[in-house]
N, C-alpha and C positions, 0 to 999 in steps of 0.2 A: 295512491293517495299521497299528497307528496304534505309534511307536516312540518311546521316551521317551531323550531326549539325555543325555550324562552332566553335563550342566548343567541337565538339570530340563527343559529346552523338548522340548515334547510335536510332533509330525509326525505326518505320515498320508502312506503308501505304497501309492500304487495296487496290485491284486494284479491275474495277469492266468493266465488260462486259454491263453495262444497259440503254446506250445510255444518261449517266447526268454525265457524268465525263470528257467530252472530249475523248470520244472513241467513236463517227459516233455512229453509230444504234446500237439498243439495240440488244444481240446478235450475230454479226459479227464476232464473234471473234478477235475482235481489242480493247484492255483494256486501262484503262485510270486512272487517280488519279489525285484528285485536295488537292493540299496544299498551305499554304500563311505562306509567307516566317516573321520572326517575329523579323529578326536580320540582319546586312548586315553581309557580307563577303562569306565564299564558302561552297559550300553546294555539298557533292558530293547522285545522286541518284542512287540507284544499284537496277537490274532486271532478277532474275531468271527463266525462263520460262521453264517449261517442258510439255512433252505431247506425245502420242504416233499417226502417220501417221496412214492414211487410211487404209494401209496394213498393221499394225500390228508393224510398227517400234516406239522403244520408239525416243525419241530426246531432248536436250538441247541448249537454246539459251541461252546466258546472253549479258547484255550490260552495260555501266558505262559512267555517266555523272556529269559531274562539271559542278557545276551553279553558278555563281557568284551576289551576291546580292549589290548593291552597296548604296549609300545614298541617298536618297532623294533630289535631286539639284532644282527642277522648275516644275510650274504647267503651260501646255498648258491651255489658256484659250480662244483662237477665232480658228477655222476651219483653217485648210493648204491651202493656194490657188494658 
C-alpha cells in the first residue's frame, strides 16, 4: 500500500494475508495493514492489486482513500449508557 504523508512524502506499507493485520483469517485472501498516524491532517492510502483468475485471466484492481487525521480534542472516560 503505498501512503502519501500530509507533508507530501510518499511510503510504502507492506500488506499482509496472516490473519494479525486486520485482514479476518490467516490466508483468506483478504490483506490488511496496520499503521498509526504520527501527524494530523490528510493522509491519502493507495492499493494496487493484481492477480490472475482461476481460468487463467490476469486482472487489476486499485482503489484510493483520504483519511483525514484530525487533533486530539477529549478523552472518553466512563462507558456510553
Amino acid at each position: 500500500m503505498a501512503l502519501i504523508l500530509p507533508n507530501g512524502v510518499r511510503t510504502v506499507i507492506r500488506m499482509h494475508d496472516n490473519g494479525l493485520n486486520m485482514d479476518g483469517e490467516k490466508n483468506d485472501g483478504v490483506f490488511g495493514a496496520t499503521l498509526k498516524a504520527q501527524d494530523e491532517g490528510s493522509y491519502v492510502a493507495q492499493v494496487i492489486m493484481r492477480g490472475t483468475t482461476p481460468e487463467g485471466v490476469e486482472f487489476m484492481r486499485t482503489t484510493q482513500h483520504l483519511i483525514k487525521v484530525v487533533e486530539h480534542y477529549f478523552d472518553l472516560l466512563k462507558e456510553a449508557q
